[in-house]
Steps between C-alpha positions, in 0.01 A plus 500: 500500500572635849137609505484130463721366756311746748201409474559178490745566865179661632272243464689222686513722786184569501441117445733455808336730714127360392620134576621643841180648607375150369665311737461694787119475469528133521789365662538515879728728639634720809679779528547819739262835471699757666214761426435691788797329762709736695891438380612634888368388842619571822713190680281489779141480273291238329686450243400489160265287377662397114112423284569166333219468251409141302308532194447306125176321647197561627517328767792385702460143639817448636808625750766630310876496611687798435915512544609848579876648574574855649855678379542653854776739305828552779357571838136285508581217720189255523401439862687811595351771305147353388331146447213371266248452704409178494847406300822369643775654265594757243403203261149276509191449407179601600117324394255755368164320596227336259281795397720820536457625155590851358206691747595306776888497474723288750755745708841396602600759818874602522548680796807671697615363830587754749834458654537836669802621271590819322586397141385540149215388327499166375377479125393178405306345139286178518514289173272243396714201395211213360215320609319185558318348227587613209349882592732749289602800729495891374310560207217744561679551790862545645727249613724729728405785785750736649435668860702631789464450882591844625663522822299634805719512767686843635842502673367519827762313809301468779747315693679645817290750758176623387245755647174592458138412689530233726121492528187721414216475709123618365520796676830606342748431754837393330842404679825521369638166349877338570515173313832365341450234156814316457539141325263598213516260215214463223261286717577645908689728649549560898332773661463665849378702711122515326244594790763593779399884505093352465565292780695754719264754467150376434544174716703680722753172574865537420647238281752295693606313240470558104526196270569498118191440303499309145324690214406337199502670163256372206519559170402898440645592825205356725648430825346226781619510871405143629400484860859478729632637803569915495523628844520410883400767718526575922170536625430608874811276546387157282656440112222500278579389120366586186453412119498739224311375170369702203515600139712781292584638177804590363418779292872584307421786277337669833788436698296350755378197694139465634397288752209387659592301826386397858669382827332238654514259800763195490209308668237631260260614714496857344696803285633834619223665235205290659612661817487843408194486387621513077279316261794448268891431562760762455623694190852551465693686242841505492791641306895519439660742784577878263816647572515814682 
């Protein structure tokens, strides 16, 4: 008798399982292959790009809406710590275009936002919650992906006095850098005294006057210095003022901050590399002062 009942247990799952793979061959579905996706990226990468693959037909003639959540677990913040590109929230929806079949699968990119902080990795999972249609979600594939956006910044302060190059000319001719970064937030800080040993040296004018410059700061640390007023200087007995504009990196784990920079004209009629004869502007690297 239980020989019986077994046998008779086995072959409704194997009916079950059988009328599974039936269904998937014909109804239309979507679902997440995880096969081959890195489960940690950096904060300041691509991303990763989540495969979303439609299948149950042979052809697909028509978008298909797909409503997603992501369990951002205690310290995933959306807008903070990463976005969906292309999303606006920790919950949406996304279309996976007419003809992106299981060869050609749809990717949703999650991606870490930089925000130039020291913390802990934030582990997030994506869930597929339904879609338009009538299209079940899952079955071949999975419904739910979990990943991590691993933290890429160092504990670097580079506020206060910093050293360094103040320029580096082709031939190898460095000077010594005094600049001082205060008012740093996560877009600008407040810098000075960028170019005044280039300027004192090379140009051979003494700076008169030294004004604060704005630096911007971009997402991975990229920095901008818009054109603005940097020095006035006493030549042969008339003021002569100066801009300073240029781009930089903040690179944390290095401890560092390049720049690449030129002083130029407040009329515009020239730069301080033109007239030394320099086919590109100034490189500048510049660190946090070491103790003794």
């Amino acid at each position: 008798m239980k020989k019986i009942i077994y046998s008779a247990v086995l072959a409704v799952i194997a009916f079950a399982c059988a009328d599974k793979d039936y269904e998937s061959a014909f109804r239309e579905y979507v679902g997440i292959n995880p096969s081959g996706v890195p489960t940690k990226v950096a904060e300041n990468s691509a991303g990763v790009g989540i495969p979303l693959v439609f299948g149950g037909n042979t052809s697909v003639d028509k978008d298909v809406v797909v409503n997603y959540t992501i369990d951002e677990g205690t310290l995933g913040k959306y807008g903070v710590n990463y976005e969906v590109v292309g999303g606006t929230g920790a919950t949406g929806s996304f279309t996976i275009p007419a003809g992106k079949l299981v060869k050609d699968p749809y990717k949703l990119v999650v991606r870490g936002l930089s925000d130039f902080v020291f913390e802990p990795d934030v582990k997030l999972s994506i869930t597929l919650t339904g879609a338009s249609d009538g299209v079940a979600i899952g079955y071949p594939f999975k419904t739910t992906f979990a990943f991590t956006i691993a933290d890429d910044d160092c504990p670097f302060e580079f506020e206060g006095d910093l050293d360094g190059n103040d320029y580096e000319l082709p031939d190898g001719t460095t000077g010594d850098a005094a600049v001082t970064i205060h008012d740093r937030t996560a877009t600008e800080f407040i810098m000075e005294g960028l170019g005044t040993t280039m300027i004192d040296e090379q140009w051979a004018e003494t700076p008169t006057l030294v004004n604060s410059v704005t630096v911007k700061i971009a997402q991975g640390g990229a920095l901008t210095i818009d054109e603005q007023p940097v020095f006035t200087t006493d030549y042969k007995g008339s003021p002569y003022e100066y801009n300073i504009v240029g781009t930089g990196q903040i690179n944390f784990c290095d401890g560092t901050i390049s720049f690449t920079y030129d002083i130029v004209y407040a009329d515009g009629s020239g730069s301080v590399a033109e007239g030394l004869g320099l086919d590109e502007p100034f490189t500048a690297t510049i660190m946090p002062v070491k103790p003794d």
